[in-house]
N, C-alpha and C positions, 0 to 999 in steps of 0.2 A: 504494500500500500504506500503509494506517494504520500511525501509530508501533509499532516491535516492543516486547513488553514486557521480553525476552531478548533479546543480540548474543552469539553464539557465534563466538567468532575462534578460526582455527586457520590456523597456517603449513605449509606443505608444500614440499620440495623433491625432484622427479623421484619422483611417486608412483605416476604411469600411471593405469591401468585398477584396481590394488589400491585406490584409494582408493574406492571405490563406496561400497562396505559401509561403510566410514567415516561417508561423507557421507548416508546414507541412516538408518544410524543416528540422526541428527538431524534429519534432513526429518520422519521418520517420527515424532516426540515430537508429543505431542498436548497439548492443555487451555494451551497457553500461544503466543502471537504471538511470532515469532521472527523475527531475519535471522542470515544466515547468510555472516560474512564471512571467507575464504579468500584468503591473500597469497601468490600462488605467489612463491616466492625465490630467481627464475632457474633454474627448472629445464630443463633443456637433452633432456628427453624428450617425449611426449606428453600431460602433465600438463595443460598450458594447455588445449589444445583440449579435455578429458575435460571440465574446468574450466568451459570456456566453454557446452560443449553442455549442461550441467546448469543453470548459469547462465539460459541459454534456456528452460530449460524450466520452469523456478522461480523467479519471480520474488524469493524471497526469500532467493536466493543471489549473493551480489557477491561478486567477483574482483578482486584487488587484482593484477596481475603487476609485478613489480618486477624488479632484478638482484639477484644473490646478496648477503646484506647479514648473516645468521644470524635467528637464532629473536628474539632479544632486539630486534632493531631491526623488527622484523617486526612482533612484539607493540605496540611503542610505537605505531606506526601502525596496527594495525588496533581497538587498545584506541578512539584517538585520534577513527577514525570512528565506531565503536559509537554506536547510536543509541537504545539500549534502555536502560529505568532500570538492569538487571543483566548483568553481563558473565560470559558461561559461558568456560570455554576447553575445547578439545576437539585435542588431538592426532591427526596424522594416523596409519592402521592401528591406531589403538583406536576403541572401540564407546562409546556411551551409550547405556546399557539404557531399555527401556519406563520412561516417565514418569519417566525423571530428572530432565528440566528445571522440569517441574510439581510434583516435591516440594523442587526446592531453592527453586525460589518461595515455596511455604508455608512451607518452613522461617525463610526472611528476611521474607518478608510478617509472621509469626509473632510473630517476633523481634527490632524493630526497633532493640534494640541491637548486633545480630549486625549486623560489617560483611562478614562472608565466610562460606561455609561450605564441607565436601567428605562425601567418604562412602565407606564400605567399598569397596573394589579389588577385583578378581576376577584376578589374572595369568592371561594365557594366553597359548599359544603360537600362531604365524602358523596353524599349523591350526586352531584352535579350541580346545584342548584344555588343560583348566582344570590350573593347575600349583599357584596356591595363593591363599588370599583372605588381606588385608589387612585388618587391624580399626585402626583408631586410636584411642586410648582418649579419650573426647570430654571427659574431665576436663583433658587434659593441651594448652597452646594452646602457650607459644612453644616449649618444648622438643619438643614434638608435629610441631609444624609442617615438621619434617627428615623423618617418617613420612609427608605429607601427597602425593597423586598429583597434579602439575600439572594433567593433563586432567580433575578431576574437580573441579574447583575454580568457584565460583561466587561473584560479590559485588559489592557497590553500587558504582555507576557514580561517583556521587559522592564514595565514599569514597576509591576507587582515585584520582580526580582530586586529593583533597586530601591523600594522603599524597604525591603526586607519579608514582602509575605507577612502570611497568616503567623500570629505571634503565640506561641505556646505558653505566655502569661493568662491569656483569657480562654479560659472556658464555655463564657456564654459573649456574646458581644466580641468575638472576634473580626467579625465585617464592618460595624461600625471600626472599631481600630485601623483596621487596613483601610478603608475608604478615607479617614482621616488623615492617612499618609498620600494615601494617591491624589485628593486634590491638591498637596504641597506641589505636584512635578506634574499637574496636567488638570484639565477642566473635566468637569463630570457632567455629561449632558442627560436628557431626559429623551427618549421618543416616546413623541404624546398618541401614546398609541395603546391600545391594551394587547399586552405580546405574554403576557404569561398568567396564569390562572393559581392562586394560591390554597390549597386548602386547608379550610380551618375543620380541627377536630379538640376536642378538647382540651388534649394534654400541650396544644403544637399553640394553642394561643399566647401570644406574646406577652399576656396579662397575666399571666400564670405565673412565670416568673418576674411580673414587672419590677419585685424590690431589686432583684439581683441585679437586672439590665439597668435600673437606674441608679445603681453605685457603682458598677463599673464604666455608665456611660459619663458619669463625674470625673473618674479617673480616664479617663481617654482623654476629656474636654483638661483636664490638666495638665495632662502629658503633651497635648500637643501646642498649648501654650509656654510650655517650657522650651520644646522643640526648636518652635516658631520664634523664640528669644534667644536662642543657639545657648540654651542651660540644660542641665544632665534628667534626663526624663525617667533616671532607674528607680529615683524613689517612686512615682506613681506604679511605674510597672512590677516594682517591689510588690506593694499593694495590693493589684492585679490581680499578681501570680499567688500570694494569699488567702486573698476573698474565693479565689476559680477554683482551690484544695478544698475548701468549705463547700462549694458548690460540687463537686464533683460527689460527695458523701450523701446530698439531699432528695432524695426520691421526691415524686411530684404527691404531693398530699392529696386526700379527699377531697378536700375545703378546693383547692384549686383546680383541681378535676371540674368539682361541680360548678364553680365560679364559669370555667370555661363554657362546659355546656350551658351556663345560664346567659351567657352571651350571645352566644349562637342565636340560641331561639329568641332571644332580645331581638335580633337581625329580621328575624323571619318574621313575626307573630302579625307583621301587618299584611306581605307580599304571601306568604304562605304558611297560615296558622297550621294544619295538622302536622307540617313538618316541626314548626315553632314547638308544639303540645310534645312529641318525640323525642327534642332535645330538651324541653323543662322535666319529662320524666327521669333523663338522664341526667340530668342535675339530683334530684330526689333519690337517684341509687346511690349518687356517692356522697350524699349529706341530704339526709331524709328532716334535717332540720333546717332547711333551707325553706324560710315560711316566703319567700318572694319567689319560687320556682313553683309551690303549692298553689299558691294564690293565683298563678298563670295558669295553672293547668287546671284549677275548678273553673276559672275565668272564661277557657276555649272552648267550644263543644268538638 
């Protein structure tokens, strides 16, 4: 296989048979040479072999299996192999819509002081069913960049090289870290387009860990003002690397399981109540004392 002109890395752990449509949403991209590298993360179900027989049958999908290690070490290594001038990322149980990959090419081909770009979000839910789209205002980069959907993310191989990659201090908020290096050496553009589809399930909502992400998005905003002032940024990434030990020990609780599914059908209950009533039930398995997930669902017929 000639060099790809795109490396789409995506980590997955115990995705089974759900990941199809994932991984098919990116086979399927046209107008641009691609590899397609996937680091299972010790996943302890049938993932591997789903993995491997697609592998087979596409050459332009590589398999990295590794042991459980998370998402952050994950990425450093499959950034690491990429062999493509641009590195797409693509989360597993989300979608990259028709010719995502071939417009953020143009976008950066376009552009060549853009070091990254992303593009309008579609949230949906594991059914299919659109809950709400995400605009990012394309004027706005470092403060923007906390609105910005990790799978929809695309940019120079190069650059990524020379700010340093994905940083084994963060455990959660590794993208925001790196995107606050890449706008240092290049412009982060938006396509006002909706090019990738996110999906929300419970445990995967950003709100779930919001305390974590928003102390270590503190320590990013500080590091790269120290950066930005040519001063020593180790103490924040001291900190960081810290906090992400702590995080790494914290299973996802009841309480934010259900908090999750209570958002969801917060999304739906006006566009589509019986799906709404489905996720407030699942709110109530995982905190049966959730009286605001009760009171929706006597509320719905």
């Amino acid at each position: 296989m000639k060099s790809p002109l795109v490396s789409i890395v995506m980590s997955v752990r115990n995705g089974g048979i759900n990941l199809l449509d994932t991984i098919y949403s990116v086979l399927n991209q046209t107008g641009v040479d691609i590899e397609f590298l996937i680091i299972d993360d010790g996943s302890t179900d049938e993932t591997l072999s789903v993995l491997q027989k697609i592998s087979a049958d596409d050459q332009r999908v590589r398999i990295l299996p590794r042991n459980h290690r998370g998402l952050t070490a994950s990425l450093i290594e499959g950034c690491c192999e990429a062999k493509g001038k641009y590195i797409a990322r693509q989360d597993a149980y989300d979608y990259s819509l028709q010719d995502r990959l071939k417009q953020q090419v143009e976008t950066l081909e376009h552009n060549p002081t853009a070091s990254m770009c992303s593009s309008y979000v579609r949230f949906i839910t594991k059914e299919r069913v659109s809950v709400f789209i995400q605009e990012i205002d394309p004027s706005i980069e470092d403060e923007g960049l906390y609105g910005v959907i990790h799978g929809s993310t695309m940019f120079r191989k190069d650059d990524y090289l020379k700010v340093g990659g994905y940083r084994h201090q963060f455990y959660y908020a590794q993208d925001v870290d790196l995107w606050s290096r890449l706008v240092e050496v290049g412009r982060h553009i938006v396509v006002p387009e909706v090019l990738y589809e996110n999906c929300l399930y419970p445990g995967s909502i950003s709100g779930s860990r919001r305390k974590e992400q928003v102390f270590l998005h503190n320590l990013i905003s500080q590091a790269a003002k120290a950066r930005r002032c040519g001063s020593d940024e180790s103490r924040w990434l001291n900190q960081a690397f810290a906090y992400s030990q702590k995080c790494r020990v914290n299973t996802l609780k009841k309480q934010k399981a259900s908090d999750g599914a209570y958002f969801i059908g917060s999304c739906l209950i006006n566009s589509d109540p019986p799906l709404a009533k489905k996720y407030f039930k699942m709110s109530l398995e995982s905190n049966p004392f959730n009286i605001k997930a009760r009171l929706k669902v006597l509320g719905l017929k």
